[in-house]
Biopython code that builds the backbone (N, CA, C, O; Angstrom):
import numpy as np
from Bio.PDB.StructureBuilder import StructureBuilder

atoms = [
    (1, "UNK", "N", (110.451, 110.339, 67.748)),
    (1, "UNK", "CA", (109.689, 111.486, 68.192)),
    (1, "UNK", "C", (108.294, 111.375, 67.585)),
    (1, "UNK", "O", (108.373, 110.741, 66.532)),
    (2, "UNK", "N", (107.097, 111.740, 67.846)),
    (2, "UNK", "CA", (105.954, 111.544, 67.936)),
    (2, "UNK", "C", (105.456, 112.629, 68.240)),
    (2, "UNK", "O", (106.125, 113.442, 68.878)),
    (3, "UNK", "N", (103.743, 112.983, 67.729)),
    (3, "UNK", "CA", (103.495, 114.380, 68.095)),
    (3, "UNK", "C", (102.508, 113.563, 69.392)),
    (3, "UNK", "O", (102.349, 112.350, 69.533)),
    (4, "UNK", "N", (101.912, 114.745, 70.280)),
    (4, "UNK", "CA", (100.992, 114.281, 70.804)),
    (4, "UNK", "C", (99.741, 113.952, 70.199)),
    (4, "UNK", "O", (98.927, 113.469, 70.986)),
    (5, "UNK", "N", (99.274, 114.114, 68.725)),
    (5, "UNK", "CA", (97.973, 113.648, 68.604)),
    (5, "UNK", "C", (97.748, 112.109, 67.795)),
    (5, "UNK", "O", (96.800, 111.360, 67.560)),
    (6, "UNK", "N", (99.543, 112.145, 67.476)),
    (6, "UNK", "CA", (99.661, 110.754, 66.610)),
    (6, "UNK", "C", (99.839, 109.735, 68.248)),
    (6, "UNK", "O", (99.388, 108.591, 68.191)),
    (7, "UNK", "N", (100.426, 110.157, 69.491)),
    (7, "UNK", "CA", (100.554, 109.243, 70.429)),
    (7, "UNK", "C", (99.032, 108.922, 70.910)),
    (7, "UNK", "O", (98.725, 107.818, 71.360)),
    (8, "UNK", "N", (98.282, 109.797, 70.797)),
    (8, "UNK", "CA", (96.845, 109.677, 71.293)),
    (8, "UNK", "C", (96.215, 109.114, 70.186)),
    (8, "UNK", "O", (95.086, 108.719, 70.477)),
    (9, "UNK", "N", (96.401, 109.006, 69.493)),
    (9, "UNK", "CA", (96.208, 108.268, 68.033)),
    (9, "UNK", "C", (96.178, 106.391, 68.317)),
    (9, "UNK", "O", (95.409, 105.430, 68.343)),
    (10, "UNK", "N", (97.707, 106.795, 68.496)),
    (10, "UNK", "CA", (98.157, 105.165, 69.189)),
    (10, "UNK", "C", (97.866, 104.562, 69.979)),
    (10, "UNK", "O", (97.976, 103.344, 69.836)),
    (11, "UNK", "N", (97.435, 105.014, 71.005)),
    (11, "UNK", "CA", (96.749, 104.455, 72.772)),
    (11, "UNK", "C", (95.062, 104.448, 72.728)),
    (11, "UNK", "O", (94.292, 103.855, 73.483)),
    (12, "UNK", "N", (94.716, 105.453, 71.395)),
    (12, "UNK", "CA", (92.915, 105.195, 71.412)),
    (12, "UNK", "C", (92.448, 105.797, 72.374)),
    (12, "UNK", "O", (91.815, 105.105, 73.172)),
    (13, "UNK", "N", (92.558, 107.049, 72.614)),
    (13, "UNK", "CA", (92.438, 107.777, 73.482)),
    (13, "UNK", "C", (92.082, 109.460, 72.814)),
    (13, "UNK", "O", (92.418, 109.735, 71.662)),
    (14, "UNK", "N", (91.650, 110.081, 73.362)),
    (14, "UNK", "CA", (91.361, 111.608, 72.637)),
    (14, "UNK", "C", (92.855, 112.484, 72.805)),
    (14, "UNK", "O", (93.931, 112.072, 73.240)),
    (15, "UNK", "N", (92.627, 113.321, 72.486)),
    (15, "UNK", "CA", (94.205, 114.213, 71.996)),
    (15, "UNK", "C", (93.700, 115.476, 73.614)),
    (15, "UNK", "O", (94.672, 116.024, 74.134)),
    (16, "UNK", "N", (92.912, 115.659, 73.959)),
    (16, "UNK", "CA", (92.853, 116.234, 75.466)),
    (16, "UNK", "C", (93.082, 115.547, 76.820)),
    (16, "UNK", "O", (93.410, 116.033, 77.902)),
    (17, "UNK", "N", (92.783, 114.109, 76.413)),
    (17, "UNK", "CA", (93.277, 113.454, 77.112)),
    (17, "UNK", "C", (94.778, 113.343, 77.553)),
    (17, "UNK", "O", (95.232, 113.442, 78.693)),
    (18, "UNK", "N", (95.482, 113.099, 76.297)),
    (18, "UNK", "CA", (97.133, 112.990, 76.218)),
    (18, "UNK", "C", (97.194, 114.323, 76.947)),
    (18, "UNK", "O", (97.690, 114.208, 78.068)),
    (19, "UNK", "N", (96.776, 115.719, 76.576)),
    (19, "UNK", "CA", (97.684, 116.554, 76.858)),
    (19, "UNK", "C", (97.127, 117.515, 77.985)),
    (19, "UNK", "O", (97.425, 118.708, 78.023)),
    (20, "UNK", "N", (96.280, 116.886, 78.916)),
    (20, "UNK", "CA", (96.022, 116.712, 80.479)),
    (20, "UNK", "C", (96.695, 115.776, 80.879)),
    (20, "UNK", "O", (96.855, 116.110, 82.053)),
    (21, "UNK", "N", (97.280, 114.712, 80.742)),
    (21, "UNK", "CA", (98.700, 114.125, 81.143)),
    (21, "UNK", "C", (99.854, 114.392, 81.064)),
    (21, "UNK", "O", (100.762, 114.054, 81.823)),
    (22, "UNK", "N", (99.919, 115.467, 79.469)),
    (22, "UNK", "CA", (101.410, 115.965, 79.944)),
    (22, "UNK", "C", (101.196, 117.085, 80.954)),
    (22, "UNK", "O", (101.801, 117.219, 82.018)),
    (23, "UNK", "N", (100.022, 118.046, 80.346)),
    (23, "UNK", "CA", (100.064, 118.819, 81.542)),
    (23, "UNK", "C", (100.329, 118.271, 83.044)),
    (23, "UNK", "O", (101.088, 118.857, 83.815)),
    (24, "UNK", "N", (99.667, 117.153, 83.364)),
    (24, "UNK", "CA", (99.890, 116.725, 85.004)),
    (24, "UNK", "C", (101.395, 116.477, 85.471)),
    (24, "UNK", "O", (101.839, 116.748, 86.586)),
    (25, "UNK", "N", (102.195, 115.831, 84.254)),
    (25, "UNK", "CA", (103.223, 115.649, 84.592)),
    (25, "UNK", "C", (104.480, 116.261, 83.697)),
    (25, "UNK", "O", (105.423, 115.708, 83.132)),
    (26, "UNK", "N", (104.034, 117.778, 83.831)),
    (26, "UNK", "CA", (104.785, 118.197, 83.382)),
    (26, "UNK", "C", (106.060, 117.986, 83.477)),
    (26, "UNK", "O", (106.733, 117.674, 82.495)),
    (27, "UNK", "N", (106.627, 118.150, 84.851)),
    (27, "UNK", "CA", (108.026, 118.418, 86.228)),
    (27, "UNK", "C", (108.956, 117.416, 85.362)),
    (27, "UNK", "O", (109.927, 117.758, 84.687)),
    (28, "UNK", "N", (108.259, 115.609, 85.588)),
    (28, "UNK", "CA", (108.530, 114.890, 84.952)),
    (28, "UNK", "C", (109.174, 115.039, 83.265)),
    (28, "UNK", "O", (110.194, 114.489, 82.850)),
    (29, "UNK", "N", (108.628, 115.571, 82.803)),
    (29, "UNK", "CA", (108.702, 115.002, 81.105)),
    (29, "UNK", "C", (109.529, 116.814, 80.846)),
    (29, "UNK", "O", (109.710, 117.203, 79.692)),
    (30, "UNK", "N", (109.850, 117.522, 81.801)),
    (30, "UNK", "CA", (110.359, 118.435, 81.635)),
    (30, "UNK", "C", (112.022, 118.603, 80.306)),
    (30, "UNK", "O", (113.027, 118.017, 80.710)),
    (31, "UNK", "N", (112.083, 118.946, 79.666)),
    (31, "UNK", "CA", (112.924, 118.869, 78.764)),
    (31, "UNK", "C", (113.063, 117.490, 77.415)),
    (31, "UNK", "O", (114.057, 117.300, 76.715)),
    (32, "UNK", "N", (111.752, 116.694, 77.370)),
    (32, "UNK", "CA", (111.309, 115.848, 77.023)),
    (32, "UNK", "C", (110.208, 115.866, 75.762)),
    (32, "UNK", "O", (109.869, 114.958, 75.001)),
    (33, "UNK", "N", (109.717, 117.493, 75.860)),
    (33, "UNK", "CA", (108.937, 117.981, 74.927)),
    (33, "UNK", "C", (109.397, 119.261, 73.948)),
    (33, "UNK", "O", (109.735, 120.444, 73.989)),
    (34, "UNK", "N", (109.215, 118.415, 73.263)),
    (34, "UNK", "CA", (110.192, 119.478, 71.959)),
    (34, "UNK", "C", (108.417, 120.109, 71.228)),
    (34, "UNK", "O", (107.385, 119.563, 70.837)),
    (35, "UNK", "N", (108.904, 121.460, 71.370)),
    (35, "UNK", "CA", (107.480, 122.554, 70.126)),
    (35, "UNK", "C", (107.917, 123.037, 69.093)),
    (35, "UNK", "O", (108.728, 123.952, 69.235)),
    (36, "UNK", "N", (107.693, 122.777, 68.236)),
    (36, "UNK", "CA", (107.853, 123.501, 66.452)),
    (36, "UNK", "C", (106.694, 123.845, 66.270)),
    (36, "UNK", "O", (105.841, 122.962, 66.364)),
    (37, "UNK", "N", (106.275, 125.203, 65.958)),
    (37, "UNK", "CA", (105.328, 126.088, 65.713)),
    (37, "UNK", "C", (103.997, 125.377, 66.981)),
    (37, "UNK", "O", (104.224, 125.063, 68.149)),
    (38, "UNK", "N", (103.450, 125.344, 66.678)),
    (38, "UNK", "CA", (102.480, 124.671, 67.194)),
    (38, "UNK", "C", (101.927, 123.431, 67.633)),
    (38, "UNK", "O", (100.841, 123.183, 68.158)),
    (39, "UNK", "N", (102.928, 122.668, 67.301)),
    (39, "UNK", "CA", (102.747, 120.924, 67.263)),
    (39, "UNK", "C", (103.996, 120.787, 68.336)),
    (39, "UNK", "O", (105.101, 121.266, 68.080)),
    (40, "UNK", "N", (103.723, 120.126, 69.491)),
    (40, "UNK", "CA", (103.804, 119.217, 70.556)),
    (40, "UNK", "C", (104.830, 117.710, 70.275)),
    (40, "UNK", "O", (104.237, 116.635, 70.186)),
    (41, "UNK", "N", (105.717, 117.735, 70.204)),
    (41, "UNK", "CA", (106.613, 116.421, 70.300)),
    (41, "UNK", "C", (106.843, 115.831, 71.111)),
    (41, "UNK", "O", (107.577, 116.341, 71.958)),
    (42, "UNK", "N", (106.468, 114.754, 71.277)),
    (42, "UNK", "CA", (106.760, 113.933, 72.098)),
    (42, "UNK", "C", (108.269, 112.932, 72.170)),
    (42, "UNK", "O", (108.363, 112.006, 71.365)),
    (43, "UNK", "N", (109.140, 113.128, 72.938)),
    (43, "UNK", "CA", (110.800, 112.379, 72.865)),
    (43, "UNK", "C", (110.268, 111.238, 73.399)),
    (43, "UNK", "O", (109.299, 111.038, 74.131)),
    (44, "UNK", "N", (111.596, 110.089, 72.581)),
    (44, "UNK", "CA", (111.260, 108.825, 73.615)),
    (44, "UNK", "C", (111.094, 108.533, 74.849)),
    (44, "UNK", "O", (110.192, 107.701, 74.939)),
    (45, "UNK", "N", (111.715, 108.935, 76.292)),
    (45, "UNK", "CA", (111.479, 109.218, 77.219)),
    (45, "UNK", "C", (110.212, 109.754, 77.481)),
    (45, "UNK", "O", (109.496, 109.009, 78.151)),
    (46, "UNK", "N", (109.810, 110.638, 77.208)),
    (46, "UNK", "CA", (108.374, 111.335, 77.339)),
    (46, "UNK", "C", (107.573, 110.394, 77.252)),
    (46, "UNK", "O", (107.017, 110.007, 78.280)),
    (47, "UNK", "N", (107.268, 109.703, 75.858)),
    (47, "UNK", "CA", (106.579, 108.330, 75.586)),
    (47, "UNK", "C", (106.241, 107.274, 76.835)),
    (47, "UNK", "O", (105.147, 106.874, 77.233)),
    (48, "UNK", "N", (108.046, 106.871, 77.462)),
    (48, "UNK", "CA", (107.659, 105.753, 78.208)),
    (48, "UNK", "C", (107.234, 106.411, 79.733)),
    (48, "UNK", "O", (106.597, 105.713, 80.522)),
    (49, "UNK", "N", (107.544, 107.487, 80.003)),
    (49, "UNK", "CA", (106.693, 108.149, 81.210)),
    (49, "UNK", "C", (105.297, 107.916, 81.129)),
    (49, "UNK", "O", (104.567, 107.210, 81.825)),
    (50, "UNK", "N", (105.025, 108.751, 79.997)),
    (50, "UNK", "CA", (103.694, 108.360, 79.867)),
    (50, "UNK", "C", (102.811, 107.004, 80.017)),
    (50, "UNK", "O", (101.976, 106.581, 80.817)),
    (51, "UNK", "N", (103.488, 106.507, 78.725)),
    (51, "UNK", "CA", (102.751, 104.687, 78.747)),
    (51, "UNK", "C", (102.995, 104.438, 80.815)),
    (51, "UNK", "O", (102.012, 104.149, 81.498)),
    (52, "UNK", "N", (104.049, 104.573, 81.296)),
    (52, "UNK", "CA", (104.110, 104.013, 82.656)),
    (52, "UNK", "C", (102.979, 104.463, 83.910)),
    (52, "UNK", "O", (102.645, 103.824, 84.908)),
    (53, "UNK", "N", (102.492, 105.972, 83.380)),
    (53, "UNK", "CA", (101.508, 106.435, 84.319)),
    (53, "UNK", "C", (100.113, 105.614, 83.498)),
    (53, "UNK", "O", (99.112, 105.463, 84.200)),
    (54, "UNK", "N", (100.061, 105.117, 82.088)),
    (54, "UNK", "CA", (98.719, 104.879, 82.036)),
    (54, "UNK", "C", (98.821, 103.463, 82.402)),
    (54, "UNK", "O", (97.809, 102.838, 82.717)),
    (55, "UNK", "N", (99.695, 103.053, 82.385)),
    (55, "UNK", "CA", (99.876, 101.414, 83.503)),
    (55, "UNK", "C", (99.831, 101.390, 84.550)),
    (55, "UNK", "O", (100.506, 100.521, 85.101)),
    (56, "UNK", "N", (99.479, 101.794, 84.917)),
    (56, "UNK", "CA", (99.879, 101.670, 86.420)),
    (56, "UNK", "C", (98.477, 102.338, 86.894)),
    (56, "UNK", "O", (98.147, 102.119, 88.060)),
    (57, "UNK", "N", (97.648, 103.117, 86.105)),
    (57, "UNK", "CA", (96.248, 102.801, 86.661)),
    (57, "UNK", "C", (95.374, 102.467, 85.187)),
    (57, "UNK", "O", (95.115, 103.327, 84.344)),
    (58, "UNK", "N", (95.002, 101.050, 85.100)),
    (58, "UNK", "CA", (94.579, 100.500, 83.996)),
    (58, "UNK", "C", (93.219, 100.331, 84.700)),
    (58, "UNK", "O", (92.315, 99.925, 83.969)),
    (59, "UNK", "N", (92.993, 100.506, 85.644)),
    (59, "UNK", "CA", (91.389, 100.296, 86.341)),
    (59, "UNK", "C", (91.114, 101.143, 87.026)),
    (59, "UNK", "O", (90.697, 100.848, 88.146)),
    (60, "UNK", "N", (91.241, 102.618, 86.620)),
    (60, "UNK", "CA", (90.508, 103.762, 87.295)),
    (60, "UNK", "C", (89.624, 103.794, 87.238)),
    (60, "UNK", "O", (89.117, 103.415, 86.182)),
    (61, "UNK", "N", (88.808, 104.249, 88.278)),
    (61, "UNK", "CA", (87.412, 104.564, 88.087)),
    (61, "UNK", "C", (87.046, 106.737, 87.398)),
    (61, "UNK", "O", (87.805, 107.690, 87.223)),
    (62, "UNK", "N", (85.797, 106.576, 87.273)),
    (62, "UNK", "CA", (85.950, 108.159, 86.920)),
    (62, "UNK", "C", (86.022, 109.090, 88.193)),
    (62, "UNK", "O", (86.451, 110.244, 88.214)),
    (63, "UNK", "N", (85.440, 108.251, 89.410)),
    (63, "UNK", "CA", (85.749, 109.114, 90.614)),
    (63, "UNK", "C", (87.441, 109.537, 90.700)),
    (63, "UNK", "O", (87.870, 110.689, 90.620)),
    (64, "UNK", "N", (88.250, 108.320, 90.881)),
    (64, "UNK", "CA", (89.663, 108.616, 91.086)),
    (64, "UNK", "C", (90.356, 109.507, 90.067)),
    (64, "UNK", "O", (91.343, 110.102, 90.498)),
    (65, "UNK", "N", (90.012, 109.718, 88.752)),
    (65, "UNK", "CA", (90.284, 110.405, 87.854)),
    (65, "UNK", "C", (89.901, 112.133, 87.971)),
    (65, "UNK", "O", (90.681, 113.074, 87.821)),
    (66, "UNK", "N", (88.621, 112.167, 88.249)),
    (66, "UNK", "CA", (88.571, 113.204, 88.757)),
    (66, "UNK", "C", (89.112, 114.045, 89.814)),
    (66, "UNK", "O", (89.201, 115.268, 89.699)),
    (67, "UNK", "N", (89.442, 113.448, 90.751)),
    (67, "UNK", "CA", (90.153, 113.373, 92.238)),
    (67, "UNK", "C", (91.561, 113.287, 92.194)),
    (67, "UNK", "O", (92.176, 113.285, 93.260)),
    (68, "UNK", "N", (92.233, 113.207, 90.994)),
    (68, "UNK", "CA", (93.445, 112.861, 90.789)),
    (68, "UNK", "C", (94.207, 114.204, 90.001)),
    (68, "UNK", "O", (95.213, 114.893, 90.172)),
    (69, "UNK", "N", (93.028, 114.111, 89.004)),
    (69, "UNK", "CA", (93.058, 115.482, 87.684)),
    (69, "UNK", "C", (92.975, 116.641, 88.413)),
    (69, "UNK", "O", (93.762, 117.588, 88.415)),
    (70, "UNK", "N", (91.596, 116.437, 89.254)),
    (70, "UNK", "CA", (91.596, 117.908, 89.060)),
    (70, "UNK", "C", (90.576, 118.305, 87.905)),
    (70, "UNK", "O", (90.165, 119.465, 87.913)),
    (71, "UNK", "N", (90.171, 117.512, 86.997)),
    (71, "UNK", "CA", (89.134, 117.516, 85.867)),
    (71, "UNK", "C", (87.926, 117.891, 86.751)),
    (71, "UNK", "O", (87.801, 117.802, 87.973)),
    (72, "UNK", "N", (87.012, 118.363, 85.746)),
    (72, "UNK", "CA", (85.349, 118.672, 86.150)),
    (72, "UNK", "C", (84.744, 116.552, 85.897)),
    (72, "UNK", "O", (84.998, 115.654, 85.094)),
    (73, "UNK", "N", (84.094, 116.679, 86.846)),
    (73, "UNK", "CA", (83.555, 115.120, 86.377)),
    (73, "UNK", "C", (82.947, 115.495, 85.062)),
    (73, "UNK", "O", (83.242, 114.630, 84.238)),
    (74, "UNK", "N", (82.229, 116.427, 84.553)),
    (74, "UNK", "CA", (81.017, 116.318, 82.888)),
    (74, "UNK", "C", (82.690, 116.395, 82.161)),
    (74, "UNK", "O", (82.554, 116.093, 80.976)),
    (75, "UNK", "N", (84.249, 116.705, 82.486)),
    (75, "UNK", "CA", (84.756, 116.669, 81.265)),
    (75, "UNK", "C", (85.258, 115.505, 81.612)),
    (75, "UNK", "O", (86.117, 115.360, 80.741)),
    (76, "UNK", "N", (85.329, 114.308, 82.480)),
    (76, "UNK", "CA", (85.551, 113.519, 82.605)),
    (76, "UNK", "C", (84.896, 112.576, 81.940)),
    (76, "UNK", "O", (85.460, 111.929, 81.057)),
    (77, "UNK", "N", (83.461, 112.354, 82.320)),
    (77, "UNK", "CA", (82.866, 111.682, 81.688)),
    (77, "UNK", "C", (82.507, 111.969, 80.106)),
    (77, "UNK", "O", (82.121, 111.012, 79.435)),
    (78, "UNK", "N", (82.609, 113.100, 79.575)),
    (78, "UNK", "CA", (82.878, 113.176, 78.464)),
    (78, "UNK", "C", (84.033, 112.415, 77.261)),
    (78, "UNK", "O", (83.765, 111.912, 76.170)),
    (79, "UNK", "N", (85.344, 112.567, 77.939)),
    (79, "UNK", "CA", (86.236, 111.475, 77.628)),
    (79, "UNK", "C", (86.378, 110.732, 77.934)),
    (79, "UNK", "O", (87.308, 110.277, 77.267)),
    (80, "UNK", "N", (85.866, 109.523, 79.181)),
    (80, "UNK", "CA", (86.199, 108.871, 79.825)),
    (80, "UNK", "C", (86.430, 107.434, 78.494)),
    (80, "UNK", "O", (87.415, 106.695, 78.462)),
    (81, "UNK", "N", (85.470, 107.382, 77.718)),
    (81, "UNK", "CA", (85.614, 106.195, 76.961)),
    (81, "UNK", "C", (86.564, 106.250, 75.225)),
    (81, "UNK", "O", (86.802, 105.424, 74.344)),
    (82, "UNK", "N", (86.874, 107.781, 75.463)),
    (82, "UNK", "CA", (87.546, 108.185, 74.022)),
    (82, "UNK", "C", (88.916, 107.941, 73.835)),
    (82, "UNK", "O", (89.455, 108.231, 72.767)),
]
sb = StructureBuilder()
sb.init_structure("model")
sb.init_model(0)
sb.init_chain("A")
sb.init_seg("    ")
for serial, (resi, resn, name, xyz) in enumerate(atoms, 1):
    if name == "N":
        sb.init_residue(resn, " ", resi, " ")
    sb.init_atom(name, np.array(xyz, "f"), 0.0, 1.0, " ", f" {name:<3s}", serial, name[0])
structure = sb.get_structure()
């Protein structure tokens, strides 16, 4: 188990990032996320959902990201490289 800011930790990525992905896929990772007070757990399953959606687009552009999210492009491009 893993929190979300130690998994965003791990992938080199910002911690809003991770958790606009769980948000997107919530449905998915449904019963997969364990909360103690305030901190976000991530289960093994949850993990490899995840890693599998960020494989599977390893060459997004920020258009498709935006278009995908649902993000504002300025918060896109804000994280895009974090």
């Amino acid at each position: 188990m893993v929190s979300i800011r130690d998994y965003a930790k791990m992938n080199n990525v910002s911690y809003e990032a991770i958790r606009q992905q769980v948000k997107r896929y919530e449905d998915e990772l449904n019963g997969h996320i364990i909360k103690q007070n305030r901190t976000q757990f991530l289960d093994d399953v949850a993990v490899d959902i995840l890693d599998q959606h960020r494989k599977e687009n390893p060459e997004g552009t920020k258009y498709q990201c935006v278009k995908d999210t649902g993000l504002s492009k300025n918060t896109v491009k804000k994280w895009w490289n974090n």
